[in-house]
Each structure stands twice: as C-alpha cells, then as structure tokens.
N, C-alpha and C positions, 0 to 999 in steps of 0.2 A: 398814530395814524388818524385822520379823519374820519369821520363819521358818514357815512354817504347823503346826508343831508347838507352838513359843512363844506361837504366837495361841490356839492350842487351851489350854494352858494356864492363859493369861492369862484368859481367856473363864472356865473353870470354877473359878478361883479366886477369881471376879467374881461367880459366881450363887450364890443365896439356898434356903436350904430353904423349899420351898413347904410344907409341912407335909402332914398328913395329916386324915381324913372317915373316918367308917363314912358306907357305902354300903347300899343295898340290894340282894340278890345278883343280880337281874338286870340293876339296872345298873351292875355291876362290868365288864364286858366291856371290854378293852382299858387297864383302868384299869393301877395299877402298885400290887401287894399290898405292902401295910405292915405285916402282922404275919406271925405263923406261926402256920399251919395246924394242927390236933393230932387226931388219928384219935378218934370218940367213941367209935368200938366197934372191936374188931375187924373185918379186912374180908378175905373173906366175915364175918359174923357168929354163922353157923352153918355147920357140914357143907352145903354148898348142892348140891344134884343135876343136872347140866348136862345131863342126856339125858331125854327123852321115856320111858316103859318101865315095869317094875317095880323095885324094890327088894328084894332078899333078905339075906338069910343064908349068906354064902358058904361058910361052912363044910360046910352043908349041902348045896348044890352039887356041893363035892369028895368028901362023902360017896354021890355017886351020884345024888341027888335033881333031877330032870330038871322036873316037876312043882309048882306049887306054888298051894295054894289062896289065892283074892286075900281078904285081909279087909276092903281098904278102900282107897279112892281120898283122897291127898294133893295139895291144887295149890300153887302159888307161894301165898305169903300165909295156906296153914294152919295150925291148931294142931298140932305135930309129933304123931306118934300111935306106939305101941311094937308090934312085933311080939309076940304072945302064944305063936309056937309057931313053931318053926326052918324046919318045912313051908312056912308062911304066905309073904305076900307082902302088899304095896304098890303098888297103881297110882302111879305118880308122875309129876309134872308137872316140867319144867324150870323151875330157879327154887325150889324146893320146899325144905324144910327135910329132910335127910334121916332117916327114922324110925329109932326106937329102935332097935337090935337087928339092924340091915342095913349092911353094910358094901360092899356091890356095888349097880350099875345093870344091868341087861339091857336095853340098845337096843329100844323098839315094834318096830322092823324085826325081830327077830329071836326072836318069842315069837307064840304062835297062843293063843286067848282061846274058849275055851266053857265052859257051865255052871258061870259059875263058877273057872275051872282054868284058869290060865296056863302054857304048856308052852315048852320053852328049846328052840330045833332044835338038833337030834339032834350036827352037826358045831360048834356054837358053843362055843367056848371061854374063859370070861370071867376075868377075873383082877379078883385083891380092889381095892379102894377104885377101882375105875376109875370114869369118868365122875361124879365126885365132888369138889367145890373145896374140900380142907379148910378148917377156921374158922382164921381168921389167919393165911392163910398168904400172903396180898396184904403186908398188916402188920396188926403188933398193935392194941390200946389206948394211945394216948397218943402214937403213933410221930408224929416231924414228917413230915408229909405235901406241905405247900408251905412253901419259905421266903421271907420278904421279898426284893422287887426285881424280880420278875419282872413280864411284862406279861400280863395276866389273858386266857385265851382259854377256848375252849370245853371244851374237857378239865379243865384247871383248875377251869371250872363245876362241873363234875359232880363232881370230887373235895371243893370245898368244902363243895356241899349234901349230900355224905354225909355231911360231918362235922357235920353238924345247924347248919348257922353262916346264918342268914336274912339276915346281915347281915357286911359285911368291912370292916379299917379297909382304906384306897387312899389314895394321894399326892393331895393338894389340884391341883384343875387352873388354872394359872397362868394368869390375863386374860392374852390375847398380842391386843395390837391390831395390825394388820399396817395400813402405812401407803402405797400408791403416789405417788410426786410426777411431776409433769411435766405442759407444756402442752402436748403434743402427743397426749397419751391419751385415748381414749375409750369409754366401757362396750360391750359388747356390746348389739345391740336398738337403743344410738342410730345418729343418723348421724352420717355419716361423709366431711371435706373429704378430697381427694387429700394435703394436706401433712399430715394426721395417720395414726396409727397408733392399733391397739386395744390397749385396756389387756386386759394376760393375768399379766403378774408379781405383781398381787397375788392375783386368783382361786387362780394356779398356788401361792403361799406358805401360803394360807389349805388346800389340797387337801394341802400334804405335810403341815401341822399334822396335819389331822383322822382322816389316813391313819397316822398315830404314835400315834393316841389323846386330843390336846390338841384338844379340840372346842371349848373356850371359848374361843372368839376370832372378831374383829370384821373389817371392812376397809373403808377409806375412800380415797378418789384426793384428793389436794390441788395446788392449782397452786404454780407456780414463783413464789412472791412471796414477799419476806421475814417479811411483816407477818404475811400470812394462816399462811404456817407456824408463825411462834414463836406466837398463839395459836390454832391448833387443837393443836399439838404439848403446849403448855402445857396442854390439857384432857387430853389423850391420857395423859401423864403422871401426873396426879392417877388416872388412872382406870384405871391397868393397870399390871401387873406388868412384862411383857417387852413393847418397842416393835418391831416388825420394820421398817425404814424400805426401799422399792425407787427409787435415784436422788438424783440429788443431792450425789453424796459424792465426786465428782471434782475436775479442776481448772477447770471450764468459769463462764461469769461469772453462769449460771444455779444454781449447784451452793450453795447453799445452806443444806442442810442442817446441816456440821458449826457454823458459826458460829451459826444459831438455837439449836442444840445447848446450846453454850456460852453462852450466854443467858441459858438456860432453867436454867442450874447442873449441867449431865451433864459431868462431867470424862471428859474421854478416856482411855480407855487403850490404847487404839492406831491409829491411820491406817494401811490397806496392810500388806499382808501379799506377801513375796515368792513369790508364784503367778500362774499365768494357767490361767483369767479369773478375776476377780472380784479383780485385784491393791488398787483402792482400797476396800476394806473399810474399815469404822469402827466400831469398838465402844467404847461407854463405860458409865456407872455414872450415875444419876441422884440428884438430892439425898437420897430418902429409901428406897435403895437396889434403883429400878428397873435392869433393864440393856437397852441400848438397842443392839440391830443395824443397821447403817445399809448396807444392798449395795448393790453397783455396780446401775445401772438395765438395764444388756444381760442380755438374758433367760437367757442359759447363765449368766452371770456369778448374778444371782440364786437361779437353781434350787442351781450348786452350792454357793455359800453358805451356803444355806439346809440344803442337805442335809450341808457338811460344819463347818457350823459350828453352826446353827440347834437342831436336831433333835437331835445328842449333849450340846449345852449343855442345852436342857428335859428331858430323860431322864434327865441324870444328876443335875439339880437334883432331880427329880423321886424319885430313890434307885432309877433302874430299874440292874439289875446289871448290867456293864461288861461284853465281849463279847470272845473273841479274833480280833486284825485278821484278816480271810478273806486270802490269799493266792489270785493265779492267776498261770495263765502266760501269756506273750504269743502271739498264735497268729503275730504276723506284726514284721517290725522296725520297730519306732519312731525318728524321728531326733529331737531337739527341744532346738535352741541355746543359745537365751535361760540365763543363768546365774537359772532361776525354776524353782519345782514346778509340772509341767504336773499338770492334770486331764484326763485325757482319757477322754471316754466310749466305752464298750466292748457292744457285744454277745457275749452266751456263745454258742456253738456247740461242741456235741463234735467232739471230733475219733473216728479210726476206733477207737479204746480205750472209746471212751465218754466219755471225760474232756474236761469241759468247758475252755474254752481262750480268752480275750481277743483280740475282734475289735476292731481300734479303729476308730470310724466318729468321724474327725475331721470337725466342724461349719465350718460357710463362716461363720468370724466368730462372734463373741460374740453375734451377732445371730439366731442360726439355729438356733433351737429347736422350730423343727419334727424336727430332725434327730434329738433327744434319744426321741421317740415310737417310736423303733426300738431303743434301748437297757437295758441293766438295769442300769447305773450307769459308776463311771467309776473307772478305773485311776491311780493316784499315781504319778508318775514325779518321781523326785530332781531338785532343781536342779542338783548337780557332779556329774552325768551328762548325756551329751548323746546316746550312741547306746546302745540298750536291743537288745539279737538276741532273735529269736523261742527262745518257749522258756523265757526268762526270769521267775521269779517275781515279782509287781510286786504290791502289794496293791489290794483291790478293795472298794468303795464300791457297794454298794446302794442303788438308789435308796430302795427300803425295806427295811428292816431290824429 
C-alpha cells in the first residue's frame, strides 16, 4: 500500500491543467485568478482628504491666522479647485481631491462657521498634511497588485475593479461528476424500508466541491449491478473531467467498481492507501486523460477522502497556490496501534493563553458522521507512531481551507 503522502503525490502527478476563462468581474468570486493584477493609476490617485472640515494653508496657521474666509465648498467627485489667498479656505468633503495650495484638514468638529468665516478653536493644534492620504502612497502606477493562484474573494473584488479590469482571466472549472453506488441508498423526500439507509455521501461530496469554489458539477446514485455501472460510468466518462465515485471499491462481492473501471480503459494507479478510514481508496487515469476517485462508501471514510485527497488535487490542477501545512497541538493523549496514518477529527478549543489546541472527538466507526458536525477538521497522526502526549504538534486539516 502507499503511504498517504505517495498517494498525494501520485494523485497530482495524474491531474491535468484545466486551463484558464476571462470571466466577468462579478462572477469571478471564488474563482482562482490566472493572471496578474497591475495598478491603472496610482492609489490614492490624488492627495484624497479623509476628514469632514476645511482645508488651508498651513503655513498660514503657523503664522498666527486663526481665521479663515471659506471661498468654496469641494465634495468627493469635484473638480479640484486652488486657493487664491493663504487667508482662504475650502469647505471639504471626505473623499475629496485635496485643493491647490492647502496642505492641512481642520476636523468640522473643531471650527465654528458664520458669515462667511470659518474659525479654528482657540486650544486646537493642527499639524501639516494631517487627515490627508497622500497620492500613491497605497502603490504606484503599474505596481502588481494581485498575483496568479490565489482564490478570488471579496477584497480582491474591490482591488481589481479599481484597477479598471470589467473582466479577469480565472482557471477553467473542471466537470466533477460525483457518482453514489449502492442498493441500499435512498434520496432524501423518498421513502424509506427499515433495511435501507439514506444517501448523504454524495450531497455531502457535491457540498465540500461547491464550498472550494468548483460549482460545476453533477450527482447521480447508481445501483450495485455490473452492467448498469459500466454503462452509465461509460457516459459519465465521455462527459466529465474528474469522476468522484462513493463505494464500491472494497473487497465485498458487491464492490464492483474497480473492475467496471478497467473496462471502461481507466488504468489504475493505485488501490489503498495505508490510513484509516478511507484505507481502500482507488484512483486511476481515464483513456483520454480523465482522473477518476473512487472512495470508500463509510461516510467518514468519504468526507476525509474527499477532503484530503479530492479538494488539494482540484486546486492545485486548478493553479490555486500551495499553502503551508497548519500545525496544532494535541490538547489531550492520543493512543493509535494499527501500523496506519490515522485521521482523526478534532475540534479547536483555546486553552487558558488563548491558543487554540486539538480536541480529538473520535467517531463510533467509519459509520458515524453525524459526529464530524461538531468538528473543524481532523489531525494526521504517523503510522510508526503509536502514542502522541498532549501537547504534541500534529498537523491539521480543515475541513475548509
């Protein structure tokens, strides 16, 4: 068996560049930027004035001048306008371009206003260029402002439409058909015999795509029959990038999967991975160079799968940028035999520093994913390790990331 590093490996030296789209900027959100960013203007663009107030001549300030007659009201969005005499003044607006010939803000709070005549109070002490963003001093003209890889959020928004871009190239989003097998399954809304169970591993596989940004994708339940799998699998194929399969890929005489598989012309590249859960993993490579995930059908087994196989393989096909592993610490001792890399799911909790610390809430069985709704991902612990003491650094797996 492989080592679940070897399989991570094997996995991203198996998947394809999905290539790259201009988008339109509002529906870049979540996408994964493909070019780089480049500042159109300066930013500020101008001397921008951040306070509410006047604008003077601070020289004239210092020269004793308490006083100052307003010649004119500037808001956000005017034409800049020049002080014609060191006396003068500028009503100014936040947001505002600052005028000619004024290198200070006096705060509204802190001036009285009649006929005319804005007055400074008596104890106020203002100092030059204050309450003023100079121009370029965010960055220049031409400065990279976003680079390729990242995943497009709301901040990023805003940084691109300043840079006048209506439109961004983003990584192409890969058809991911996510496939449930089993006759024991049943949708939600139908009903329901005592010997079946509901189907939830592929809704749940379809929810961590779309929650990563990979919206385009599909989900179907298939039963346990040779025939009916190798052709819907054979449509499936023709018609998507990445196959996610839930079940089937065991030893059991219903398990079906990898030999349709091989059929269908998907060369394997590997069976099982030495971990628990989700030890019979299957991934291979399709004729015309899909790649095909095949998870264990026990619901923890699928989730982590999915999340530590699944989700780094689309991301990185994808050119979103690599991430350094989060470490945490254990809050409590771990014991765990089996010569295999456990996943074990953790809840954070701070401890009395503040500092958050790994709780581990081990599941009743591969079966027992209701348990997972209390946690925020799950802890890697070494196979040639058996006992972990609290305290211990162990890395840490989000469920999102």
């Amino acid at each position: 068996m492989l080592t679940t590093a070897e399989a991570n490996k094997a996995i991203l030296a198996a998947m394809p560049d999905f290539g790259s789209e201009p988008v339109a900027l509002e529906a870049a959100t979540g996408r994964i930027l493909r070019q780089t960013v480049i500042a159109e203007r300066d930013q500020p663009p101008f001397d921008r004035v951040t306070m509410d107030g006047i604008a003077i001549n601070f020289a004239a300030f210092a020269n004793g001048e308490r006083s100052f007659r307003i010649q004119g009201t500037q808001a956000a969005g005017d034409p800049v306008q020049t002080i014609t005499d060191p006396g003068n003044c500028i009503e100014i607006m936040t947001g505002a371009v600052l005028p000619v010939g004024c290198d200070c803000v006096i705060p509204v709070e802190r001036i009285s206003v009649g006929k005319g005549i804005a007055k400074i109070e008596i104890d106020y002490e203002p100092q030059p260029n204050q309450f003023i963003h100079p121009r370029g001093s965010d960055h220049q003209k031409a400065h990279c402002v976003l680079s390729p890889g990242i995943r497009i959020n709301a901040m990023d928004i805003a940084i691109i439409a300043s840079c006048g871009l209506a439109q961004v190239q983003v990584s192409k989003q890969p058809r991911v058909h996510v496939i449930s097998t089993g006759n024991e399954l049943v949708p939600a809304g139908q009903a329901i015999a005592d010997h079946q169970i509901r189907l939830s591993n592929g809704p749940a596989v379809v929810a961590m795509l779309e929650q990563q940004g990979f919206t385009n994708s599909m989900h179907e339940h298939l039963l346990d029959d040779f025939s009916q799998l190798k052709e819907s699998l054979a449509a499936h194929l023709e018609a998507a990038d990445v196959l996610v399969l839930s079940g089937g890929v065991s030893m059991g005489k219903a398990d079906f999967v990898p030999a349709v598989l091989t059929e269908l012309g998907v060369t394997v590249v590997f069976h099982k991975i030495s971990q628990r859960p989700g030890k019979p993993m299957w991934f291979g490579v399709g004729p015309h160079g899909q790649v095909v995930f095949a998870l264990p059908g026990n619901p923890v087994s699928t989730l982590v799968c999915c999340r530590h196989y699944v989700l780094p393989a689309l991301s990185t096909a994808s050119r979103r940028k690599t991430w350094a592993q989060e470490m945490i610490t254990l809050r409590d001792t771990v014991t765990f035999k089996p010569p295999l890399t456990c996943f074990l799911p953790v809840k954070l909790i701070a401890n009395e520093s503040g500092i958050s610390e790994a709780q581990p809430v081990p599941t009743n069985t591969s079966g027992d994913f209701s348990s997972l709704a209390a946690t925020d991902g799950y802890i890697e612990l070494e196979s040639h390790h058996a006992n972990f003491a609290a305290g211990m650094a162990v890395p840490l797996h989000r469920w999102s990331f």
